[in-house]
C-alpha positions in Angstrom: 41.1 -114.0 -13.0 44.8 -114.1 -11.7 46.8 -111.7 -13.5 50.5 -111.4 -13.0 52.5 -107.8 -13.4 56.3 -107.4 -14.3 57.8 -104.3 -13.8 61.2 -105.4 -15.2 63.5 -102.7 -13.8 67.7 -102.4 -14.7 68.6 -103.4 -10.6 65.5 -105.4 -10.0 62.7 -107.2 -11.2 59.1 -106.8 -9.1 57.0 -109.6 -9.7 52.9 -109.8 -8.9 49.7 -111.0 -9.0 46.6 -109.1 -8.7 42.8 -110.0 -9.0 40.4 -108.6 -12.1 39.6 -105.8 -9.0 43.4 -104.8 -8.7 43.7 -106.3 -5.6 47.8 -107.3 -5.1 47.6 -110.9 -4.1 51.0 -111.6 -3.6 54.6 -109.5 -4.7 58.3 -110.4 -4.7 61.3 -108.9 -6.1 64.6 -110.1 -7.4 68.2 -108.8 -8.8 68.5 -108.4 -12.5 70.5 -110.7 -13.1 71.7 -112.2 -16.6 68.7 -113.3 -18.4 70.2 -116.8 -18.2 69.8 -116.5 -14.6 66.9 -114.5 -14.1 64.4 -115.2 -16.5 63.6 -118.8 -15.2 63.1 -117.6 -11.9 60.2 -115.3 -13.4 58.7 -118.2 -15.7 58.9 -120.5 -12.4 56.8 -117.7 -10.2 54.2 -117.0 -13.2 53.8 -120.4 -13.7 53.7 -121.9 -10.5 50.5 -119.5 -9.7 48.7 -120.4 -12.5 48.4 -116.7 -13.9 45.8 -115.9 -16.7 47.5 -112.7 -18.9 50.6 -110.7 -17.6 51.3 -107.6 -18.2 54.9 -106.1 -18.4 56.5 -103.0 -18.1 60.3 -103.1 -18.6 63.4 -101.4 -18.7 64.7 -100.4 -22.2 65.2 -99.5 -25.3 62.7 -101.8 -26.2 61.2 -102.4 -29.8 57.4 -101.3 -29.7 56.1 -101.3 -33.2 53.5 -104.0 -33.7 54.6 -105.8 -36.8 58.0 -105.6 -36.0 60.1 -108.9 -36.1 61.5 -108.0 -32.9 58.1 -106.4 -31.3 58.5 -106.9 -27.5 62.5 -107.1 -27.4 64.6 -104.9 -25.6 67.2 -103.5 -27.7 70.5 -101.4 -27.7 70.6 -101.2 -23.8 73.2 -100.3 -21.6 73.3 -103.9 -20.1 74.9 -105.8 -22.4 73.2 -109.0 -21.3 69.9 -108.2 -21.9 70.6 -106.1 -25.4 68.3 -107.7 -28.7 67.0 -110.0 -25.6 63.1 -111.4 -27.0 61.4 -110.0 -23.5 57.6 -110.8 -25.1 58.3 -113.5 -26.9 60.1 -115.7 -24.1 57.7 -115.0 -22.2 54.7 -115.6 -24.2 56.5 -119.0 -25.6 56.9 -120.0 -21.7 53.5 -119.2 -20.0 51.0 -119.5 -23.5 49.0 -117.0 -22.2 48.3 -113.6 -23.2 50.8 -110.5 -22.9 50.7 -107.2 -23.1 54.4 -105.0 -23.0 55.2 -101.2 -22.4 58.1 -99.3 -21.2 58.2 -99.3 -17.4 57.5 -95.4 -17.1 54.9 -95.6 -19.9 53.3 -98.5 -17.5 53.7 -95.9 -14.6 52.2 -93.0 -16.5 48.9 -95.0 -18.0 48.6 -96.1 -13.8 48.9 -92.3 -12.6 46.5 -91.2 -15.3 43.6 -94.5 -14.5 44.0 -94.2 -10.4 46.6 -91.9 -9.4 48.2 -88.3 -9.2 46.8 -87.9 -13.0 43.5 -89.7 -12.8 40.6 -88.1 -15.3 43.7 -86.3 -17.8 43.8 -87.4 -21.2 47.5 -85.9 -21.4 50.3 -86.3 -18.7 53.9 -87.5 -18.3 55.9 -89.5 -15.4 59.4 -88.8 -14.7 61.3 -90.8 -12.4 64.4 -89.6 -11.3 67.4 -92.1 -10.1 69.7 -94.1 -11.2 68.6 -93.3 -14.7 65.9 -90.5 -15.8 62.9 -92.0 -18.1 59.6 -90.7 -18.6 56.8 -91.9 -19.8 54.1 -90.1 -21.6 50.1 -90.5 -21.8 48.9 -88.3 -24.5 45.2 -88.7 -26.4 44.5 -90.9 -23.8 46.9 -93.5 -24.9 51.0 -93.8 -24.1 52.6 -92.3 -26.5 54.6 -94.7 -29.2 56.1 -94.1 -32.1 59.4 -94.5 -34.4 60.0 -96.0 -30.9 59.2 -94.6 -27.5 59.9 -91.6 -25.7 63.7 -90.9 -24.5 62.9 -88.0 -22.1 66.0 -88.8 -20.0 68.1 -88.1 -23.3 66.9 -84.7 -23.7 69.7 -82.1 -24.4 70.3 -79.1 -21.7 71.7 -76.3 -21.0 74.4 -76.7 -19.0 74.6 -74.6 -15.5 77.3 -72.0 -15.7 78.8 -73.3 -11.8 78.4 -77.1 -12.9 81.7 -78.7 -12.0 80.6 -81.6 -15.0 79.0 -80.1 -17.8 79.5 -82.8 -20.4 77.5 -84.9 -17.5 78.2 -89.0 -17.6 76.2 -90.3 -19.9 78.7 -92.2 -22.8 76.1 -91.3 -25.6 75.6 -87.7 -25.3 77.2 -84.7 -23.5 74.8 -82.2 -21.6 71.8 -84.9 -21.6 69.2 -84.8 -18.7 70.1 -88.0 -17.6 73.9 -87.4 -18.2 73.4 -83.9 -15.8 70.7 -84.6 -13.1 70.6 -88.5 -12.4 71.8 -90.2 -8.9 75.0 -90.8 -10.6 75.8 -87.9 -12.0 75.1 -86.4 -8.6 77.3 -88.6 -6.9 80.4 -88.0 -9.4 80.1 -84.1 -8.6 80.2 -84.6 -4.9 81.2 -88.2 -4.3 78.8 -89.6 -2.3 74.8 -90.6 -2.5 72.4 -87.9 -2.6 70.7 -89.2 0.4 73.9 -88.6 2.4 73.9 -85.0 1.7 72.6 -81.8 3.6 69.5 -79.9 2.1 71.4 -76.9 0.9 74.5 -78.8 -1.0 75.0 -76.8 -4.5 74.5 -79.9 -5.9 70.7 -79.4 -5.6 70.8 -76.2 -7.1 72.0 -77.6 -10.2 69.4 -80.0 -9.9 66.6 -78.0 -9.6 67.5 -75.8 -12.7 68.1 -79.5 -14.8 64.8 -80.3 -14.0 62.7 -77.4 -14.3 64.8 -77.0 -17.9 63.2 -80.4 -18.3 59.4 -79.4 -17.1 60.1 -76.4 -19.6 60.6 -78.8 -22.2 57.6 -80.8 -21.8 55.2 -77.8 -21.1 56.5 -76.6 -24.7 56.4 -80.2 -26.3 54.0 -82.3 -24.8 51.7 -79.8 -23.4 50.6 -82.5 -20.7 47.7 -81.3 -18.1 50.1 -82.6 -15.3 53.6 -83.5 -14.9 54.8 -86.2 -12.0 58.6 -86.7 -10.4 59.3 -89.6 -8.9 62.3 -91.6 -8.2 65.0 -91.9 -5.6 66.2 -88.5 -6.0 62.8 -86.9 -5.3 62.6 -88.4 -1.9 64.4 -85.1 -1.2 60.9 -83.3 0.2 62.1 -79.4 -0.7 63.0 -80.6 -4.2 59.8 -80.4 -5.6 59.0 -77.2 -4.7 62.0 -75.6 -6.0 61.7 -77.2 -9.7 58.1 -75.7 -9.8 59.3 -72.5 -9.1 62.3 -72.6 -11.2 60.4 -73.7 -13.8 57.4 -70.8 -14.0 60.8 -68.9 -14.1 61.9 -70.1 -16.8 59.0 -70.0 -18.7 59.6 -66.4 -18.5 55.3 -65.5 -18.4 55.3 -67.1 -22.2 52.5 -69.7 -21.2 49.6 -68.0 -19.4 47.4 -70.8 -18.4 45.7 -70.9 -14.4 47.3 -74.5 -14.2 50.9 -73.1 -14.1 50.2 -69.1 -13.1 48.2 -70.1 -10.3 47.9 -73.6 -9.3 51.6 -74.5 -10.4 51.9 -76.9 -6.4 49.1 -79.0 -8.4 50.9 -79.6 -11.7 54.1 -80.4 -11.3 53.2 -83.0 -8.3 54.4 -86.3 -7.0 53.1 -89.7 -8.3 50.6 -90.6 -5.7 51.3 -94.9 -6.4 54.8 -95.1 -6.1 56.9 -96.7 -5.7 54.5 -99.2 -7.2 53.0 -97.3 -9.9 54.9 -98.7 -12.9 53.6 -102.5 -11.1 50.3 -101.5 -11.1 50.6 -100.1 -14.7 51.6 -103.6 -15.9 48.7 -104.9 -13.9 46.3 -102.4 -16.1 48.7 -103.9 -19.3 47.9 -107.2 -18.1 44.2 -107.0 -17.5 44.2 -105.4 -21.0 45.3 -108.4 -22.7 42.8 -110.6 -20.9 39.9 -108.6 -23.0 38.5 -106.5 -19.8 37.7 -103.0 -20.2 39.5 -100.8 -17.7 37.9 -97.9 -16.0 
C-alpha cells in the first residue's frame, strides 16, 4: 500500500509517501503559498504516485468535530488565504481515496507516543517552539479533541518583571505564550534571529521562565507522563536544561512524583523524530484511514 503524508505547515508544505511498514519512499517540500497556487501542486504529486489513503496534519485553527459541516477545514487562521479553506474535503473530492486529518502537532504527538521520545505512554504532549508555539496533546491514548483542539501556544503567562515586551506580539491576546516566547517575539526584543545570538543573551532567560511557566501549566492540567520541545528555537542545546530546572522550581515541591523529583532530564525531553515527527504522524493518520491497525 502507498500511503501519502501531508504535514501542511504555515511556511511550507512536506509532502510523502511511505509503505504499510513506514518506510519514506519518496519526500518533497514546497512554500505555502495561496491555496489557488498550492493546492494543485499537492493534488498533482498525490495523484501522480498513485497513493492509497493520506493522512494530513496541518496548520490551524482547524474544524475537528465529526459531523460538523465544515469538519476538516481550517478556520479563523492568521493567513487570510487559507481562513474557512475545506483542507479534507478538496482533498478527498480530488484524490477519492480515503483521508484522515489532525492538527500538525497532534500528528507529531500521536508519532512521539507510537515510535518516538514518548513511545509506550498513554498521556504526553508535543511543543514546538518557532515561528509560532502549538502543542499537541495525547491523552487516554488518543489526541485530545474537543469543542475544538488544543491552543497551548495561546496560554496566558505571567509576564517577567525585566521583559522589555510584556504585552508580547500576538494581535489576539496580551501576555500569551506564543505572544512572549516565540521566534518572533524573540527577535522584536533583540532585533535579530535567535540563532544569531550568544548563549547568555537575557533574552533566553526570559525564555526559559516562559516555558517552564508553560511545563507548569501542563504538569497541573494535562498531567502527561512526558513533555517534548521541539522547534527552531530549541535547537539552542542549553535550553532545555534550563526550562527543566526552572520548571521543578516553579513547581515549588507541590508535585512529588520520581518522574519530576528525580528523573526530571527524562521528562521534559526532546522529540526523538523531528523534524519529521508531525510527517510521520500523518503517515500513522494515513495508514489509519486505510483500515490497518497500528502498533
Amino acid at each position: 500500500m502507498r500511503i501519502g503524508a501531508l504535514e501542511a505547515g504555515g511556511t511550507k508544505m512536506v509532502l510523502g509517501i511511505f509503505d504499510e511498514e513506514g518506510h519514506l519512499l519518496e519526500d518533497t517540500k514546497l512554500p505555502t503559498r495561496s491555496p489557488a497556487q498550492t493546492m494543485p501542486e499537492i493534488i498533482s504529486f498525490f495523484r501522480e504516485r498513485e497513493i492509497e489513503t493520506l493522512g494530513i496534519g496541518t496548520f490551524g485553527p482547524v474544524d475537528l468535530r465529526p459531523g460538523s459541516p465544515t469538519y476538516g477545514g481550517i478556520t479563523a487562521t492568521p493567513k487570510l488565504d487559507w481562513r474557512n479553506y475545506p483542507m479534507l474535503a478538496k482533498l478527498q473530492e480530488e484524490l477519492q481515496v480515503p483521508c484522515a486529518i489532525d492538527t500538525d502537532v497532534n500528528a507529531a504527538v500521536l508519532a512521539e507516543c507510537r515510535l518516538g521520545a514518548a513511545r509506550g505512554c498513554e498521556n504526553a504532549v508535543y511543543v514546538t517552539v518557532g515561528t509560532g508555539i502549538g502543542a499537541g496533546i495525547f491523552a487516554g491514548g488518543k489526541t485530545v479533541h474537543g469543542l475544538m483542539h488544543p491552543e497551548v501556544g495561546h496560554m496566558l503567562l505571567k509576564p517577567n518583571p525585566l521583559d522589555p515586551l510584556p504585552q508580547g506580539i500576538c494581535p489576539y491576546h496580551e501576555s500569551c505564550l506564543e505572544g512572549l516566547a516565540s521566534g518572533p517575539a524573540i527577535a522584536k526584543r533583540t532585533g535579530a534571529g535567535g540563532e544569531a545570538l550568544p548563549d547568555d543573551d537575557p533574552v533566553f532567560t526570559l525564555e526559559t521562565d516562559y516555558l517552564a511557566q508553560m511545563c507548569v501549566n501542563l504538569i497541573m492540567t494535562v498531567s502527561p507522563e512526558r513533555i517534548m520541545i521541539g522547534g527552531g528555537v530549541m535547537e539552542r542545546e542549553y535550553l532545555l536544561d534550563r526550562i527543566r530546572k526552572e520548571t521543578v522550581r516553579l513547581l515549588g515541591g507541590y508535585i512529588q512524583m520520581p518522574e519530576i523529583t528525580a528523573r526530571i532530564d527524562s521528562y521534559i525531553v526532546r522529540p526523538e523524530l523531528y523534524p519529521i515527527s508531525g510527517l510521520i504522524g500523518a503517515w500513522l493518520l494515513g495508514r489509519d484511514a486505510g483500515g490497518n491497525a497500528v502498533s
